[in-house]
N, C-alpha and C positions, 0 to 999 in steps of 0.2 A: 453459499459458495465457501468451500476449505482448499485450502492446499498448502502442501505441508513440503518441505525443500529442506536437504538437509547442505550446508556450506561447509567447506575444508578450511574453515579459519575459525579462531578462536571466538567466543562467544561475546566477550568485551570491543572486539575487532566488527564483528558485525552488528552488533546492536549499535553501536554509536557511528556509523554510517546510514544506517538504514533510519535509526531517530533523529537526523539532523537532515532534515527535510530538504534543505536544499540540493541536497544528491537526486533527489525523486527522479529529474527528469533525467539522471544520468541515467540509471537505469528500468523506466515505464516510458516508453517512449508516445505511449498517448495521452503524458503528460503533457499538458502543450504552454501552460502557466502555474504557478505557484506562487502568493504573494502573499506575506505574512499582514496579518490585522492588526495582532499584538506586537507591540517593541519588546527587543528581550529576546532571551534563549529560549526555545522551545518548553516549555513543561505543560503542569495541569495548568489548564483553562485559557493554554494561547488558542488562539483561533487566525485560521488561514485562508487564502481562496484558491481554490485548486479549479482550472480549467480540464476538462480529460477529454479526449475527442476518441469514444468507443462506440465499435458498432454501426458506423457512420453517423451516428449524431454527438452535439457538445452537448457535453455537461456541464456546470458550472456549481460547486459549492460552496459553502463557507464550512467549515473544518472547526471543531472545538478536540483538542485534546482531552478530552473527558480523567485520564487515568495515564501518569508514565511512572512506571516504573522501574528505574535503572538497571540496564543489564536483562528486563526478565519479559516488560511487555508495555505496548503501546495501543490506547484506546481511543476512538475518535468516533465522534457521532455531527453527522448536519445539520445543520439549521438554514431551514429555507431551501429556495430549490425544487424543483417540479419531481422529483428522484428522490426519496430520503434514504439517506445511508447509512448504516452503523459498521462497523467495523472492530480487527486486533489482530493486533502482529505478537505472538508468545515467543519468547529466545529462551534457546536450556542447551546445556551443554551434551554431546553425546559425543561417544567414542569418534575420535578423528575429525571433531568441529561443532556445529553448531545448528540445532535444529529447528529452523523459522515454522511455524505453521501461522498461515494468513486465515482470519473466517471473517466473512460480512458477510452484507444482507441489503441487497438493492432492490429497493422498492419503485416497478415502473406501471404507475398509473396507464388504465386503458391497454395493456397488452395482457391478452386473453390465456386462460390458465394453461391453454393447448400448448404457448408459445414458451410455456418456458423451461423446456429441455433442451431446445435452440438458444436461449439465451443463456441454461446453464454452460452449455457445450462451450457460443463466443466468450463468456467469462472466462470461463478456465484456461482456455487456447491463449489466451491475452495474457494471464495472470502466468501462466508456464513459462510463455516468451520472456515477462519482466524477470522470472525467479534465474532464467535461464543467465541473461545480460546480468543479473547480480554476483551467480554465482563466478562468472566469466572474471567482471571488475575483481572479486574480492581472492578469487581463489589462486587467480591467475597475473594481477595488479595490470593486467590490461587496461586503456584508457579508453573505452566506446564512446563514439559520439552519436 
C-alpha cells in the first residue's frame, strides 16, 4: 500500500502533528485506541498500542517506532499480533507545502491471493479518507471530531 498526499502547510507544521501520535485519532477515525507502552516522548524505540477497527474486523498492535527522523520520516514495525505490519510516513518539502507519502505492508494470514485487490482497493479508500480529514485539520485549522 502507498499513498502519497501533498498538504498546504509547512513541512515542520505537519511532520510534528502527524509524529505526535496522540492526533492519530483525530484524523484516522478507525483509530479506535492508542496507548503509549513507553513513558516519554515519542522517538526510536517507544512502542504503542494501537486499536484500528478496518474492514469490519479489530486489529490490535503493539507499535515500535523502529526510525524517527525529525522533519523527514517516521518508521514503525509490529510485534505480535495476528496481522504483521510494517510501515513509513516520508515529509519533504514541495512547492506550496508539504508532501506526505505513506507505504506499508499488511500481512493477513489465510486471506487468499485472489482477495487482495479487494483489500488493496478498502486500504486505500481508508487511508484517502484519513489523508483527506488531515489535510482538512492542517490546511484549513478546522477542529474534526
Amino acid at each position: 500500500m502507498k499513498h502519497t498526499t501533498v498538504i498546504a502547510a509547512a513541512p515542520d507544521v505537519v511532520f510534528a502533528y502527524v509524529a505526535d501520535l496522540r492526533n492519530e485519532r483525530r484524523w484516522q477515525p478507525d483509530i479506535k485506541a492508542l496507548i503509549p507502552v513507553t513513558e516519554g516522548t515519542f522517538s526510536r524505540g517507544s512502542r504503542f498500542i494501537e486499536v484500528r477497527h478496518s474492514f469490519g474486523i479489530r486489529f490490535r498492535w503493539e507499535f515500535e517506532i523502529t526510525n524517527l527522523n525529525p522533519g523527514k520520516g517516521i518508521h514503525v514495525i509490529s510485534h505480535g499480533g495476528r496481522c504483521p505490519y510494517h510501515g513509513s510516513r516520508i515529509f519533504s518539502a514541495v512547492p506550496g507545502g508539504t508532501c506526505v507519502i505513506e507505504q506499508g505492508e499488511l500481512q493477513l494470514p489465510g486471506v487468499p491471493q485472489c482477495s487482495s485487490p479487494l483489500i488493496t482497493w478498502l486500504s486505500q479508500r481508508s487511508i484517502r479518507n484519513a489523508y483527506a480529514r488531515l489535510k482538512t485539520l492542517l490546511e484549513g485549522g478546522s477542529r474534526l471530531t
